[in-house]
LOMAR-367181 format. One record per atom (N, C-alpha, C): residue in three letters; atom name; x, y negated, z. Coordinates in steps of 0.05 Angstrom, whole numbers. Example, Ala and Ser with C-alpha at 12.3 -4.5 7.8 and 13.67 -1.06 7.14 Angstrom:
% LOMAR-367181
<r ALA	a N	x 264	y 114	z 156>
<r ALA	a CA	x 246	y 90	z 156>
<r ALA	a C	x 264	y 66	z 156>
<r SER	a N	x 257	y 45	z 142>
<r SER	a CA	x 273	y 21	z 143>
<r SER	a C	x 258	y -1	z 157>
This chain:
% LOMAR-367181
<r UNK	a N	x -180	y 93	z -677>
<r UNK	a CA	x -173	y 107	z -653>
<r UNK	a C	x -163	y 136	z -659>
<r UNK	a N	x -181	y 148	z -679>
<r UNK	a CA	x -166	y 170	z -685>
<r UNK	a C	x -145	y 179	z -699>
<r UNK	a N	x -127	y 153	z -711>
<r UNK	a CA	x -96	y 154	z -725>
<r UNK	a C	x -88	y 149	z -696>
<r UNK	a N	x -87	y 138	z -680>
<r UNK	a CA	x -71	y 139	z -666>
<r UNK	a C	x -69	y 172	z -642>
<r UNK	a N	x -88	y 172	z -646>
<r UNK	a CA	x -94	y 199	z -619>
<r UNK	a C	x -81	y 220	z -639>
<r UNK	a N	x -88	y 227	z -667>
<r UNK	a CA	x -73	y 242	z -686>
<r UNK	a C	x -42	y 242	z -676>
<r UNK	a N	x -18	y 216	z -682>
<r UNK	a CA	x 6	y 214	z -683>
<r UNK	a C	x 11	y 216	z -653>
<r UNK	a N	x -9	y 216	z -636>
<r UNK	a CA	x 9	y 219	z -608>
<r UNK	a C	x 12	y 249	z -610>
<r UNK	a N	x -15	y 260	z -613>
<r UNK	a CA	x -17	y 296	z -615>
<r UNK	a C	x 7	y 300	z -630>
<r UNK	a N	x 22	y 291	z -657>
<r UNK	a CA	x 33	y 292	z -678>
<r UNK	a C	x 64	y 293	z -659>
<r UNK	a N	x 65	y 276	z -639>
<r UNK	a CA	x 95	y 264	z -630>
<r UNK	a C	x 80	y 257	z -601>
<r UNK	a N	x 90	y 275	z -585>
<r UNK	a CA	x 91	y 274	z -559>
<r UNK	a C	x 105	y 258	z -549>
<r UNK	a N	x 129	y 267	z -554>
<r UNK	a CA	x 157	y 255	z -536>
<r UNK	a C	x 164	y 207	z -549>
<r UNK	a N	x 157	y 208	z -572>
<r UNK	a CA	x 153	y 192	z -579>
<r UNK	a C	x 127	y 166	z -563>
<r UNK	a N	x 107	y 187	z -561>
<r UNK	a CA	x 79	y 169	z -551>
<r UNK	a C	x 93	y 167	z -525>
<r UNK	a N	x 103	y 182	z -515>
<r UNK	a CA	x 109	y 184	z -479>
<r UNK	a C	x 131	y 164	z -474>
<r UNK	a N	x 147	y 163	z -491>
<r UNK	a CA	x 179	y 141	z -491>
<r UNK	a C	x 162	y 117	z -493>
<r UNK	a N	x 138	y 101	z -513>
<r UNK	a CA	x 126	y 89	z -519>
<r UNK	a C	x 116	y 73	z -493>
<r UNK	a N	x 95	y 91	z -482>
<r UNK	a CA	x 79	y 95	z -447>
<r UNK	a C	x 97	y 81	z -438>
<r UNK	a N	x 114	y 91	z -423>
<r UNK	a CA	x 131	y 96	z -400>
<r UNK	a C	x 146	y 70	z -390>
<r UNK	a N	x 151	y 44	z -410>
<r UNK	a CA	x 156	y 17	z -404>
<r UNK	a C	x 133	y 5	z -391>
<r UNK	a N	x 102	y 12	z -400>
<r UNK	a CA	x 75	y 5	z -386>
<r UNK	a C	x 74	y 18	z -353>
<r UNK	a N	x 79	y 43	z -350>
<r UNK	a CA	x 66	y 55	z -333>
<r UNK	a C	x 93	y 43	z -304>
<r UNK	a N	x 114	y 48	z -323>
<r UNK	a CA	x 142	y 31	z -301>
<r UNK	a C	x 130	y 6	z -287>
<r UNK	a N	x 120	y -12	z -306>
<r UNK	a CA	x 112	y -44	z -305>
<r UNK	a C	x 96	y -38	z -276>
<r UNK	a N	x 75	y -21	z -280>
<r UNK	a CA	x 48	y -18	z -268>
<r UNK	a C	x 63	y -10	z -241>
<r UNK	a N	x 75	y 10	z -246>
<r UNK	a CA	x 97	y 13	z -223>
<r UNK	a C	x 105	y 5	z -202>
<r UNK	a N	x 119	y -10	z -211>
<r UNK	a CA	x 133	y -33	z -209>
<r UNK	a C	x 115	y -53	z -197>
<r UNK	a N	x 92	y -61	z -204>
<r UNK	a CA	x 78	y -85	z -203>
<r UNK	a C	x 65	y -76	z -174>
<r UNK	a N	x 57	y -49	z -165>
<r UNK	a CA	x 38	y -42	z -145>
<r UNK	a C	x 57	y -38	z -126>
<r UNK	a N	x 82	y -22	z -129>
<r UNK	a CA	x 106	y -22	z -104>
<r UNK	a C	x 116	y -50	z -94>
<r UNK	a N	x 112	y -74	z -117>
<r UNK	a CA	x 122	y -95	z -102>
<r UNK	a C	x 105	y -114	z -90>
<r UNK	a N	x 81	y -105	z -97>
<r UNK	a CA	x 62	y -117	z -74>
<r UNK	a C	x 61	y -100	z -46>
<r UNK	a N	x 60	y -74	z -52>
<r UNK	a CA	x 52	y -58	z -28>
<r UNK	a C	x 81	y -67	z -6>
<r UNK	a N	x 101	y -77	z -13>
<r UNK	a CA	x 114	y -77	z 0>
<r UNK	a C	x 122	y -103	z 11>
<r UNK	a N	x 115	y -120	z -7>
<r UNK	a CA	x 122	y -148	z 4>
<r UNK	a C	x 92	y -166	z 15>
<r UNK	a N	x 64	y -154	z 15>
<r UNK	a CA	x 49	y -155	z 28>
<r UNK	a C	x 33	y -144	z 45>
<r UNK	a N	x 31	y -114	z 34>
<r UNK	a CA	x 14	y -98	z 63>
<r UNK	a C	x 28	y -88	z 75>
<r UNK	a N	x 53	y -82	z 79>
<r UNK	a CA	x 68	y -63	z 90>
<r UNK	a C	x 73	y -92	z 111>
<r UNK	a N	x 83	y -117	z 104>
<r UNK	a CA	x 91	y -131	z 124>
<r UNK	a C	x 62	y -135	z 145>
<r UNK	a N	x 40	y -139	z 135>
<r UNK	a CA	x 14	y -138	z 144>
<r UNK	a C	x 0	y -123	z 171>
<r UNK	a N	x 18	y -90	z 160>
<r UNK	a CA	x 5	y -73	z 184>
<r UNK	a C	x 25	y -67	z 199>
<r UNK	a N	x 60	y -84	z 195>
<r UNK	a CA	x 69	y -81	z 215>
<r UNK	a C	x 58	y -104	z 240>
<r UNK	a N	x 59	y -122	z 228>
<r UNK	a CA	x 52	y -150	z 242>
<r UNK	a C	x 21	y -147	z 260>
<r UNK	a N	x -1	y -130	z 246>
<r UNK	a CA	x -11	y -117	z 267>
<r UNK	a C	x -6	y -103	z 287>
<r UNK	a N	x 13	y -85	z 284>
<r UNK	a CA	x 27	y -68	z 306>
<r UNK	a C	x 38	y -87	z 332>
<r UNK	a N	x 55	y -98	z 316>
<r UNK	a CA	x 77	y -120	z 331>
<r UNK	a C	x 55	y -133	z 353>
<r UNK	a N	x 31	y -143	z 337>
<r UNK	a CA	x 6	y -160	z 351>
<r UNK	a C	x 9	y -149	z 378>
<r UNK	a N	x -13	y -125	z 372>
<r UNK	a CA	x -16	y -110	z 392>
<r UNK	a C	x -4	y -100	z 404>
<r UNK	a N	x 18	y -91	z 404>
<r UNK	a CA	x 42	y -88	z 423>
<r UNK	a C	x 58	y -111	z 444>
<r UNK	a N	x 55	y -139	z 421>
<r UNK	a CA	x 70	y -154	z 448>
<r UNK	a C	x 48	y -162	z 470>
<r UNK	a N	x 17	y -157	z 447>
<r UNK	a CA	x -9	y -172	z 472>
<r UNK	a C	x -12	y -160	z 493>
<r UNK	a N	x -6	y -134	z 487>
<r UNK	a CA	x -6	y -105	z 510>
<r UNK	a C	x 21	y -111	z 524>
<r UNK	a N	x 36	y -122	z 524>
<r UNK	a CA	x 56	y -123	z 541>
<r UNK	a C	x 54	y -148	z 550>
<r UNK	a N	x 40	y -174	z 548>
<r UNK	a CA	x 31	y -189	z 571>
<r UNK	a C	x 17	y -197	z 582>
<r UNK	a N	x -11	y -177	z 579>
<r UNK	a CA	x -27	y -172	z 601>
<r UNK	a C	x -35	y -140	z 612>
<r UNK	a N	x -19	y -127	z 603>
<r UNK	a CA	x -8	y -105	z 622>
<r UNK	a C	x -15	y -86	z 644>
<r UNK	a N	x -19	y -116	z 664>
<r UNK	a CA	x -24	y -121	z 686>
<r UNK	a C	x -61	y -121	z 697>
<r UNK	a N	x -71	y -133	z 674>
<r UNK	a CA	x -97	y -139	z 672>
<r UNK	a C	x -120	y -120	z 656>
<r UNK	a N	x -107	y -105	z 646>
<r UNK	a CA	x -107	y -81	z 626>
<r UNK	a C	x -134	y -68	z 637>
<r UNK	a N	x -136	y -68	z 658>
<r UNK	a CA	x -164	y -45	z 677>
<r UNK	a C	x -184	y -70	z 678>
<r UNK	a N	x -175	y -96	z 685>
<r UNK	a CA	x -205	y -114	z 695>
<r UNK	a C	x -221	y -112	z 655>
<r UNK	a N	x -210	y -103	z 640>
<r UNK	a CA	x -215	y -111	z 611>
<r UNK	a C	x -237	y -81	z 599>
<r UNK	a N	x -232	y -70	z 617>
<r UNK	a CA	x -245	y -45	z 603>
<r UNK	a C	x -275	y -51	z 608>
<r UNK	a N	x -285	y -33	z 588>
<r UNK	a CA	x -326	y -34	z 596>
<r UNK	a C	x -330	y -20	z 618>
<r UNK	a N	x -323	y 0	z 623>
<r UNK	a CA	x -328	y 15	z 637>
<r UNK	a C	x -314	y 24	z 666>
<r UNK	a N	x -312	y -7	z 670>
<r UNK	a CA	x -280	y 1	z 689>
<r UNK	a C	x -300	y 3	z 717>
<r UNK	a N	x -325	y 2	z 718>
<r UNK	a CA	x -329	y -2	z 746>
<r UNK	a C	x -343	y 31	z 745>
<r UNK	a N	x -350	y 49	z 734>
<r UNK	a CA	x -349	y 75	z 731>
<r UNK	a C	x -335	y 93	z 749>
């Protein structure tokens, strides 16, 4: 462990060119989930609740706890 921690100290720009295909991957790997699973996720929550709220609307007050307050 310590030849290698040596030659990175030794060569920065080298250890970092080295890195940088990994950390891309990792990248890469977390942006294309976040995007092709949660992001579709919490719109489709939105969407939920938005169309359910637009058809009962109407009914919106008999639903509350506290509606007789």
């Amino acid at each position: 462990m310590n030849i290698i921690k040596n030659f990175m100290l030794k060569n920065p720009f080298l250890s970092m060119v080295t890195i940088f295909p990994f950390a891309l991957f990792i990248t890469f790997l977390l942006f294309s989930f976040f995007f092709q699973t949660v992001l579709p996720i919490i719109i489709s929550l939105f969407l939920t609740k938005k169309i359910y709220h637009l058809f009962i609307k109407k009914e919106k007050k008999g639903y509350r706890v506290f509606s007789h307050l």
